[in-house]
N, C-alpha and C positions, 0 to 999 in steps of 0.2 A: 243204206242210209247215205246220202249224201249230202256234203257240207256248203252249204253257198253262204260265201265270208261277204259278199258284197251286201246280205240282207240281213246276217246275224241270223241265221235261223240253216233250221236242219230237213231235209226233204228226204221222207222215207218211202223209196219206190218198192212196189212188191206187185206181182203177177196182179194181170188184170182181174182173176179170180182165185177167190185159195179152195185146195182141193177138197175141204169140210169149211160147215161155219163155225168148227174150233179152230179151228185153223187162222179164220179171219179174226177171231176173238184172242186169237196167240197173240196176232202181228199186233192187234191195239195194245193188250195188255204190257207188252214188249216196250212201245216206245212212250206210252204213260208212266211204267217203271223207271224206263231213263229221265223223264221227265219231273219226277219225283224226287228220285236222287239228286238230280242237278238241284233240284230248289232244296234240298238238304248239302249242298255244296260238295255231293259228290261227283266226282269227274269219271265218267265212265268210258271218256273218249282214247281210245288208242290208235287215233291218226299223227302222225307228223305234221312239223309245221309247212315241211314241202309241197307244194301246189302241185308239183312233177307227179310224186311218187303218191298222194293221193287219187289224181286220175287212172295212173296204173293200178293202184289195188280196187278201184269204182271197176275197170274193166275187167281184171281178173274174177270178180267177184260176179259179175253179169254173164259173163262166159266161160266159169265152173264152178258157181255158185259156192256151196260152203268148203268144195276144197280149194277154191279159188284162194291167192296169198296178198297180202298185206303186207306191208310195211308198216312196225307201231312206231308210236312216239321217240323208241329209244334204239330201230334203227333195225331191229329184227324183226325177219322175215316170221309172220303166222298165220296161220290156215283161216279163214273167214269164220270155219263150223267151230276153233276155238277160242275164237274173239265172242262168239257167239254163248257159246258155255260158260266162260268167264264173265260176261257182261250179264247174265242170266244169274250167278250164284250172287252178283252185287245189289242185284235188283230187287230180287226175291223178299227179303224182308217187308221193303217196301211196297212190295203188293201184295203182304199179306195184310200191312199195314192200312191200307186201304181198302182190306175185306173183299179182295179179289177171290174169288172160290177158289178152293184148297185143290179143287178136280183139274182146276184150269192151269192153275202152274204147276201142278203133276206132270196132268199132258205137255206142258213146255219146256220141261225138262228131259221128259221122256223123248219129245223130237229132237232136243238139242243133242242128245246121248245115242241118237240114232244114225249114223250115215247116211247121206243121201244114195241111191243107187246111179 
């Protein structure tokens, strides 16, 4: 996910192709959950307001993926894969609330809970 403050909006890059079409049905469900949240005024974002230290965690994150680290909002350092599992347990309601299939955010817990190799 990346932030561009110039348009007010969020841009969520992810591999040209995902490796099942659960997989591509994760990454929607994913950021319609954050999308959700936000319009229930919840704040799911844990970037800083540093322009610096957000490119650094966009890079680290593109080239080690969920162990890839971040900088949050309050200055520490956390691994992408549990920015990823926390932003997933905030969501979850919310997409059950939308009658998201119960199998579908199984599975995306199930990957968030998995390491990547």
């Amino acid at each position: 996910v990346y932030c561009i403050s110039r348009f007010h909006t969020v841009e969520l890059r992810i591999m040209d192709s995902q490796p099942s079409p659960q997989d591509a049905e994760a990454a929607i469900a994913y950021v319609i959950g954050i999308s959700e949240a936000a319009k229930h005024g919840v704040d799911v974002s844990y970037l800083p307001d540093d322009q610096e230290k957000i490119e650094k965690g966009f890079e680290s994150a593109v080239k080690y993926g969920e162990l890839g680290r971040i900088v949050d909002s309050e200055g520490n350092p956390r691994y992408i894969g549990e920015v990823i599992r926390d932003t997933l347990s905030v969501i979850s309601p919310y997409l059950r609330e939308m009658d998201v299939d119960p199998e579908l955010i199984g599975y995306m817990h199930q990957r968030a809970d998995t390491p990547a190799l």
